[in-house]
DSSP file (Angstrom, degrees, kcal/mol; ACC not computed):
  #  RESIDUE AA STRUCTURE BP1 BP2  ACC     N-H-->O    O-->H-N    N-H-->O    O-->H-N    TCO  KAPPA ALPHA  PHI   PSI    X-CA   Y-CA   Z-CA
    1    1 A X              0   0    0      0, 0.0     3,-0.3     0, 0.0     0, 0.0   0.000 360.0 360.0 360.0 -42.0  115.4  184.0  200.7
    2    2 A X    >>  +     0   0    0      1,-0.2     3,-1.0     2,-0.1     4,-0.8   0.774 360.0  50.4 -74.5 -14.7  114.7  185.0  197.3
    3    3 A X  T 34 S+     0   0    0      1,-0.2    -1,-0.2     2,-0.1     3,-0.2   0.808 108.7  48.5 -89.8  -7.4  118.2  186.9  196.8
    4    4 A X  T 34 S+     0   0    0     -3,-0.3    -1,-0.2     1,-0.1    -2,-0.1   0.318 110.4  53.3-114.9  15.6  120.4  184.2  198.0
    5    5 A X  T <4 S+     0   0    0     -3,-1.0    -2,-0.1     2,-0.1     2,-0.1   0.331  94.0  90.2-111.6   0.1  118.2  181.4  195.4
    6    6 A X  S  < S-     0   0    0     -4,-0.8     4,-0.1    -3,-0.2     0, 0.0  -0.553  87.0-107.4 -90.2 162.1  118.9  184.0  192.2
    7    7 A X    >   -     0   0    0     -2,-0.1     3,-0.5     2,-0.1     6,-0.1   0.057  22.0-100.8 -68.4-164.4  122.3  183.3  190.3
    8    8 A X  T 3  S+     0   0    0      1,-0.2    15,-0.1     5,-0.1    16,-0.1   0.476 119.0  46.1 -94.8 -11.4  125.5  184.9  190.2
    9    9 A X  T 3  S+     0   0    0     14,-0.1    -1,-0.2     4,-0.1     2,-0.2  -0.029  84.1 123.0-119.8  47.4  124.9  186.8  186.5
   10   10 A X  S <> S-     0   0    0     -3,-0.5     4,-1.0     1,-0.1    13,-0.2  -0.711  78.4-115.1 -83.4 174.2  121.3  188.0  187.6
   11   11 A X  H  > S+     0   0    0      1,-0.2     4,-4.1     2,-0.2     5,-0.3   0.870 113.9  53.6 -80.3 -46.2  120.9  191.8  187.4
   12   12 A X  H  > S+     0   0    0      1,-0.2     4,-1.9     2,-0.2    -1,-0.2   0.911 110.8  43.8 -63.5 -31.6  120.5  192.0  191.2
   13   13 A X  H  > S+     0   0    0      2,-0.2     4,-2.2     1,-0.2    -1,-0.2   0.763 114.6  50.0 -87.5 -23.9  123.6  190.2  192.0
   14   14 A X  H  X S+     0   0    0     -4,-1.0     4,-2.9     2,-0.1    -2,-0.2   0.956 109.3  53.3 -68.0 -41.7  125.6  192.2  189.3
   15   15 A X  H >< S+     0   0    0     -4,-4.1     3,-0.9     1,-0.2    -2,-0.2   0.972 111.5  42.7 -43.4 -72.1  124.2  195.4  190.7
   16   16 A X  H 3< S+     0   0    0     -4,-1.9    -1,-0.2    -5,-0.3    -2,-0.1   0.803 115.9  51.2 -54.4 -37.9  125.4  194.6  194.3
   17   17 A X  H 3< S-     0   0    0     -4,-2.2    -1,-0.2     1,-0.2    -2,-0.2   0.791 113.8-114.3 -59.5 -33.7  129.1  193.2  192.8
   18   18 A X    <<  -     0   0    0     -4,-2.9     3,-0.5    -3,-0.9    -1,-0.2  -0.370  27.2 -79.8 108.8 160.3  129.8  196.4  190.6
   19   19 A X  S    S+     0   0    0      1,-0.2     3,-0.2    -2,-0.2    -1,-0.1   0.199 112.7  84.3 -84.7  15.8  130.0  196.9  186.7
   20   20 A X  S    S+     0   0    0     -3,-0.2    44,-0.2     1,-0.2    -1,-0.2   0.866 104.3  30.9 -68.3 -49.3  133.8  195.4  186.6
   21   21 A X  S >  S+     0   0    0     -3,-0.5     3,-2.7    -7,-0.2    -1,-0.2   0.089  87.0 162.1 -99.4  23.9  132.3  191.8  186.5
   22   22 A X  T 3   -     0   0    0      1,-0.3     3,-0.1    -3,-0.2    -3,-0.1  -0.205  68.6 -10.7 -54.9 137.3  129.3  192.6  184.8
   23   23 A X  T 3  S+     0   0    0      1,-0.2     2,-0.6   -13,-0.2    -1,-0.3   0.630 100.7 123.9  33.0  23.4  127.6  189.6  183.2
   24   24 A X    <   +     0   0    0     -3,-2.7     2,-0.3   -16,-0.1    -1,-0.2  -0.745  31.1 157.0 -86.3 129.5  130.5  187.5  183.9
   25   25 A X    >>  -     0   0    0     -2,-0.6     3,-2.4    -3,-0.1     4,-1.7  -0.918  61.2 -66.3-156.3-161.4  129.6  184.5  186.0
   26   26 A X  H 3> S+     0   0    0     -2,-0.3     4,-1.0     1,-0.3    -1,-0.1   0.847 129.0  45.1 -62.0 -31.6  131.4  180.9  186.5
   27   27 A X  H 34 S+     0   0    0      1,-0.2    -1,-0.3     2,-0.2    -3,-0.0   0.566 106.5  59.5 -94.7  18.9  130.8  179.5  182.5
   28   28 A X  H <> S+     0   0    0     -3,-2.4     4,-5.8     3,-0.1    -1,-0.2   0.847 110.2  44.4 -74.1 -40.8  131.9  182.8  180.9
   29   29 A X  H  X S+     0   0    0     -4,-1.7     4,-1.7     1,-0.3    -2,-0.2   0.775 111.1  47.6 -78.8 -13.7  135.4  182.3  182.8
   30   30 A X  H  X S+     0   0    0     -4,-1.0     4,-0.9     2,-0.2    -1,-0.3   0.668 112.7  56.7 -99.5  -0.2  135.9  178.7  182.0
   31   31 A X  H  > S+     0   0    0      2,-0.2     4,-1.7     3,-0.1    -2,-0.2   0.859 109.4  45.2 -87.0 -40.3  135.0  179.8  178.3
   32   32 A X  H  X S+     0   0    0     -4,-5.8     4,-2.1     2,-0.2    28,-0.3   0.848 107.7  56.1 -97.3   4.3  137.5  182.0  178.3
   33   33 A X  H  X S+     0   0    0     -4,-1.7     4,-1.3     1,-0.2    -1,-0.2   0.802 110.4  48.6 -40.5 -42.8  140.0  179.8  179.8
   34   34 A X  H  X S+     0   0    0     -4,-0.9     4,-1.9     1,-0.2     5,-0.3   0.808  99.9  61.2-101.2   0.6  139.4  177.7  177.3
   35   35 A X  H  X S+     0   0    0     -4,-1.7     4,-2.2     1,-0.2     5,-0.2   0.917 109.4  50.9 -52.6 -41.0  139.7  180.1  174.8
   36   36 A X  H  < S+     0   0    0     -4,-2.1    -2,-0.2    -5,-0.2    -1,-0.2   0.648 102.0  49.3 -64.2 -26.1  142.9  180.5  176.0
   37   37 A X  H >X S+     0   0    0     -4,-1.3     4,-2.8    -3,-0.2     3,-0.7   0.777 110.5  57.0 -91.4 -34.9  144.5  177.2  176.2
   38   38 A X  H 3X S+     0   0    0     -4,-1.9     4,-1.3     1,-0.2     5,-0.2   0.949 107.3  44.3 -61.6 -35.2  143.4  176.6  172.7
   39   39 A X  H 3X S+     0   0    0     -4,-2.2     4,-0.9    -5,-0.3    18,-0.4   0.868 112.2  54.6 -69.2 -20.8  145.0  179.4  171.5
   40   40 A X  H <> S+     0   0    0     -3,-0.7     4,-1.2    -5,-0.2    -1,-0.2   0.895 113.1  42.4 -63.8 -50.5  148.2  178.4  173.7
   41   41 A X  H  X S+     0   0    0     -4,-2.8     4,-1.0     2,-0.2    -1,-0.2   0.472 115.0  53.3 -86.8  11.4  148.3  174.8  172.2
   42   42 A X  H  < S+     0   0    0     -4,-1.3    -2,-0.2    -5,-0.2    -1,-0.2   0.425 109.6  46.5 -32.1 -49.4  147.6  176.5  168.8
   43   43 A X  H  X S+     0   0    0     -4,-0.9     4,-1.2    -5,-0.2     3,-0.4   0.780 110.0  57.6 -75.5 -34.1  150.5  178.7  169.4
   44   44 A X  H >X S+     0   0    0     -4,-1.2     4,-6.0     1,-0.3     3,-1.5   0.996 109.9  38.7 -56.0 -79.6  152.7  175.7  170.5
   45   45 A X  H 3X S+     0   0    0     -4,-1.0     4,-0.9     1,-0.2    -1,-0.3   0.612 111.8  55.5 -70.1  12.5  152.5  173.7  167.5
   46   46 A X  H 34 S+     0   0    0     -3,-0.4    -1,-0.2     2,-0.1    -2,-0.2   0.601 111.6  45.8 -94.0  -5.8  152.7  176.5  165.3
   47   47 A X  H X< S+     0   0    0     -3,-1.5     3,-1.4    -4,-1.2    -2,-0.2   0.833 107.3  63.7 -64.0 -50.7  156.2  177.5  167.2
   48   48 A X  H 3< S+     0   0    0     -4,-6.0    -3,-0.1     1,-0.2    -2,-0.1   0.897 108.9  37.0 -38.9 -61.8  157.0  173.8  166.8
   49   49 A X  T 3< S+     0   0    0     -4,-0.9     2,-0.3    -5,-0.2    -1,-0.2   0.076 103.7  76.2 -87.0  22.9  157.0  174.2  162.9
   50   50 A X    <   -     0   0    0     -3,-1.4     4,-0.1     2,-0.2    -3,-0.0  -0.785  57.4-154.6-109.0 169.1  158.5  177.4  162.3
   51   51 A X  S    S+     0   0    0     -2,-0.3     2,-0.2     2,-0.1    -1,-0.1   0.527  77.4  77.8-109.3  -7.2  161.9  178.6  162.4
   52   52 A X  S    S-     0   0    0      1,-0.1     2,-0.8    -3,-0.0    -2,-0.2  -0.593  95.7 -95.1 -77.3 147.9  160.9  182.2  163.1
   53   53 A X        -     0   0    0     -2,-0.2     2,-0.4     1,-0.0    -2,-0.1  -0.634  37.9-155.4 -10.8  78.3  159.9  183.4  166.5
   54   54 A X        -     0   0    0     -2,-0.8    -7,-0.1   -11,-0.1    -8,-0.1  -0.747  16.2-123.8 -99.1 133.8  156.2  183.4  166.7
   55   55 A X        -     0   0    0     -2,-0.4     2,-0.3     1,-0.1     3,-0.1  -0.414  29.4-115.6 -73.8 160.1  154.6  185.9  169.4
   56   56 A X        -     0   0    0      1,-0.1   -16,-0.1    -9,-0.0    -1,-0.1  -0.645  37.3 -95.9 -54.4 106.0  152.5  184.3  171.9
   57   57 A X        -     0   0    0    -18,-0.4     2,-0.2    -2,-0.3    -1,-0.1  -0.165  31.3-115.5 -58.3 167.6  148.8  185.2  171.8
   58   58 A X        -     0   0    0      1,-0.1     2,-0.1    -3,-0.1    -1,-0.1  -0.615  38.1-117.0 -85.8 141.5  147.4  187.8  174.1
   59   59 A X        -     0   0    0     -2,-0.2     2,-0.3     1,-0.1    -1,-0.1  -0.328  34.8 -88.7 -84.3-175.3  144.9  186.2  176.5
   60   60 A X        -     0   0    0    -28,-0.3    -1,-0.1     1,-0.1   -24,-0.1  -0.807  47.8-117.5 -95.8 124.6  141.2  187.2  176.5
   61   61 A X        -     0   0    0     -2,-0.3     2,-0.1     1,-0.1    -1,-0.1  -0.194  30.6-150.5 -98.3 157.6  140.8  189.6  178.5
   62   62 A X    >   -     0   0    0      4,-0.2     3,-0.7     1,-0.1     2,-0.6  -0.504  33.7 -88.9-103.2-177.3  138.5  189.1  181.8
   63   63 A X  T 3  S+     0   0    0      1,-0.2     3,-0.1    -2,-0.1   -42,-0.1  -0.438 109.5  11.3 -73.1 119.7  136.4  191.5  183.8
   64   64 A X  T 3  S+     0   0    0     -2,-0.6     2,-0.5     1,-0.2    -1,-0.2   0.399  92.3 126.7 108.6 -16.7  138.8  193.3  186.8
   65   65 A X    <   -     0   0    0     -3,-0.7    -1,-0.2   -45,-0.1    -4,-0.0  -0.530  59.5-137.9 -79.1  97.9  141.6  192.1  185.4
   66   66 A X        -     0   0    0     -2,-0.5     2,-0.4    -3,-0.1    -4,-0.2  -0.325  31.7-107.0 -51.7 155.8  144.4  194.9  184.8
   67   67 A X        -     0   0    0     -6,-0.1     2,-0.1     1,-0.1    -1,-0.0  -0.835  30.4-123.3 -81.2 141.4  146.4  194.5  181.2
   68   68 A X        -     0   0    0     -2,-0.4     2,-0.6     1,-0.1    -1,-0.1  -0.299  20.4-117.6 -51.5 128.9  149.6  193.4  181.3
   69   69 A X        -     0   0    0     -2,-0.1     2,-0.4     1,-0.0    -1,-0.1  -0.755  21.2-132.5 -99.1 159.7  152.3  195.4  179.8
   70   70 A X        -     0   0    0     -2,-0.6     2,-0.2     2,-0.0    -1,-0.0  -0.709  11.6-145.5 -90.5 121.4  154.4  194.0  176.9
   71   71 A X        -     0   0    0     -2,-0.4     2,-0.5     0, 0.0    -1,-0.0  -0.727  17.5-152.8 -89.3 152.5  158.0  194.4  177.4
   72   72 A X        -     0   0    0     -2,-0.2     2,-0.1     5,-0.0    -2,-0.0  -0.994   5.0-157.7-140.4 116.8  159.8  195.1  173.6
   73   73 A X        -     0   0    0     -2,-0.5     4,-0.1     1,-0.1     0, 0.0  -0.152  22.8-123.5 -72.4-178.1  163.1  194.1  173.1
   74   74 A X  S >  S+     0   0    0      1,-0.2     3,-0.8     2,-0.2    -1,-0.1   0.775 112.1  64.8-101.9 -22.3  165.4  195.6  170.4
   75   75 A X  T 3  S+     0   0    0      1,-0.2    -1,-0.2     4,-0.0     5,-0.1   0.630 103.9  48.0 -66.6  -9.3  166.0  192.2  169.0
   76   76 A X  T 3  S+     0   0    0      2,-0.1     2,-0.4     3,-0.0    -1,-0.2   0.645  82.6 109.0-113.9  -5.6  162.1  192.0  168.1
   77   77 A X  S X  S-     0   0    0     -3,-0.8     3,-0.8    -4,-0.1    -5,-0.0  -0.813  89.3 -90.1 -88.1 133.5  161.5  195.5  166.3
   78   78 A X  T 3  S+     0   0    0     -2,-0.4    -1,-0.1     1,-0.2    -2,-0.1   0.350 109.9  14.7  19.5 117.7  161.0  195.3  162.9
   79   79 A X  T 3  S+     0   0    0      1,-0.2     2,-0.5    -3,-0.1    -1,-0.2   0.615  80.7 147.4  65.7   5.0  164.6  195.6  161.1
   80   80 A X    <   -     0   0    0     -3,-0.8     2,-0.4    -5,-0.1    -1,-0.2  -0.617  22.4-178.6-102.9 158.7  166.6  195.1  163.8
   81   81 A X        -     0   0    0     -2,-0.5     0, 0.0     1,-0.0     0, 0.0  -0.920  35.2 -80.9-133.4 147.7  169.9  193.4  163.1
   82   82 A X        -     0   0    0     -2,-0.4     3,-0.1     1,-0.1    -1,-0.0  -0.221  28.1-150.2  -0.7 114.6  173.0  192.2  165.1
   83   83 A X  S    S+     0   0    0      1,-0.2     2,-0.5     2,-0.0    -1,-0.1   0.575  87.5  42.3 -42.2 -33.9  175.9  195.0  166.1
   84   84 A X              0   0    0      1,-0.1    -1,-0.2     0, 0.0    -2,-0.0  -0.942 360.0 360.0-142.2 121.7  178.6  192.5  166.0
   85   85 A X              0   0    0     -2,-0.5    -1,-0.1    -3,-0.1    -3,-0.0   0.326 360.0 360.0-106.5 360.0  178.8  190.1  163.6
C-alpha cells in the first residue's frame, strides 16, 4: 500500500526503474520540453532575421534517450566554397 502511494522521483521508485531515469519524473520532462520549444521559437525568429544559415539548437538532453548523430555536409564546414561558379 505504502509503495504504490509514494511518487514517481522517490528513491524507492527510482531504485526499482534503474539509474537511466534517475530523478526524472513527469515536471522535469515538461521543463525540458519547454526548454526546448523556447529555444526552437528563439531559433525561428533569429533564422527569420538573418541572412546566414543559423544551426538549430541541440535539444536538452533526457534520461534514456540515445544522442542523435549530426550529419555534416561540405557546404557547412568552415571555408567551404562552390566548385563551379
Amino acid at each position: 500500500m505504502l509503495v504504490s502511494a509514494l511518487g514517481p522521483t522517490s528513491r524507492l521508485a527510482v531504485a526499482l526503474r534503474g539509474s537511466e531515469h534517475d530523478g526524472w519524473g513527469l515536471a522535469e520532462h515538461l521543463l525540458a520540453s519547454l526548454v526546448d520549444a523556447t529555444q526552437a521559437t528563439t531559433h525561428a525568429v533569429i533564422q527569420v532575421n538573418s541572412r546566414k544559415r543559423v544551426r538549430p539548437p541541440a535539444p536538452l538532453p533526457r534520461p534514456g534517450a540515445r544522442p542523435t548523430r549530426r550529419v555534416v555536409r561540405v557546404a557547412d564546414l568552415p571555408g567551404a566554397r562552390p566548385v563551379f561558379t
